[in-house]
C-alpha positions as CSV (number, residue, x, y, z in Angstrom):
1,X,0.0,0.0,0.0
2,X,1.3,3.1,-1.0
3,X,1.6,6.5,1.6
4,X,-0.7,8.3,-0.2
5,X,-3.3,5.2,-0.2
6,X,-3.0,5.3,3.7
7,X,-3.6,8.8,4.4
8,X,-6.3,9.3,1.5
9,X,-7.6,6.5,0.4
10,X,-7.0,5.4,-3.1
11,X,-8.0,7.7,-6.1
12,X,-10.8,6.6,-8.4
13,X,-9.8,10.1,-10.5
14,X,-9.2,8.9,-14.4
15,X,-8.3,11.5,-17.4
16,X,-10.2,11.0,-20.1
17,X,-8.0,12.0,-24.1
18,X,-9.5,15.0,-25.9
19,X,-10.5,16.6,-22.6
20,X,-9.7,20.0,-20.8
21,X,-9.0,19.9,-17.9
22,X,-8.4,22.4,-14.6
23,X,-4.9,21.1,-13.1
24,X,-3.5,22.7,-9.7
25,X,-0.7,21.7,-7.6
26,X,0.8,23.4,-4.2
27,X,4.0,23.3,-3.2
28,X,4.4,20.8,0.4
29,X,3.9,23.5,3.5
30,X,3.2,26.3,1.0
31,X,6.6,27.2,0.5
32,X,7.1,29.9,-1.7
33,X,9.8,27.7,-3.7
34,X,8.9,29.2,-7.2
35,X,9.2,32.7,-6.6
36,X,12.6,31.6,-7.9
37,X,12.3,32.5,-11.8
38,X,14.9,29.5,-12.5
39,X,12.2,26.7,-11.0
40,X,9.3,28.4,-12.9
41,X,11.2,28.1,-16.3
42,X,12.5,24.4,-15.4
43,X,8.3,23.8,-15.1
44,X,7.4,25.9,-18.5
45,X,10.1,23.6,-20.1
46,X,9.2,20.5,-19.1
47,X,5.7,21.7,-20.6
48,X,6.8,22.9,-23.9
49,X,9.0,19.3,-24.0
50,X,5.3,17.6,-23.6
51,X,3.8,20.1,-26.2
52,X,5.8,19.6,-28.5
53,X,5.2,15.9,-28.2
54,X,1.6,16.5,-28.1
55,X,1.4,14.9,-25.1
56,X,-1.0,18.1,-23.6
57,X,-2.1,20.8,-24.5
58,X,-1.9,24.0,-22.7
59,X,-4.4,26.7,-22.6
60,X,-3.5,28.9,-20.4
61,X,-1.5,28.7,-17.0
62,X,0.0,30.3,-14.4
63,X,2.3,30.1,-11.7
64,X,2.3,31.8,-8.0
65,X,5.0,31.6,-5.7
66,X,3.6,28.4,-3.7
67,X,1.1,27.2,-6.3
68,X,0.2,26.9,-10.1
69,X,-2.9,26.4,-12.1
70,X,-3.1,25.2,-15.9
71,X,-5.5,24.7,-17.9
């Protein structure tokens, strides 16, 4: 059983291809680790890498100092 499976149960959450979709993550604690500009581009590079693999699609996005949204 994995940590996460423990202390939240397991995810029944399944993406769907050809959907858009509201993505947010938070940085552990709320740290404000991205108010750092050379984390937010390593993040807006690994994205581009996956565009341009058409792996997503990006709509819009953007990126706080403890969190980011995309779209």
């Amino acid at each position: 059983m994995f940590l996460n499976e423990m202390k939240y149960g397991i995810r029944n959450s399944r993406l769907v291809l050809n959907e858009v979709y509201f993505w947010t993550d938070t940085v552990k604690h709320w740290s404000k680790l991205l108010e750092n500009d050379s984390f937010k581009n390593t993040i807006i590079d690994c994205w581009r890498n996956l565009v341009g693999r058409n792996k997503i699609r990006i709509y819009g996005f953007v990126i706080m100092p403890n969190h980011l949204h995309m779209v």
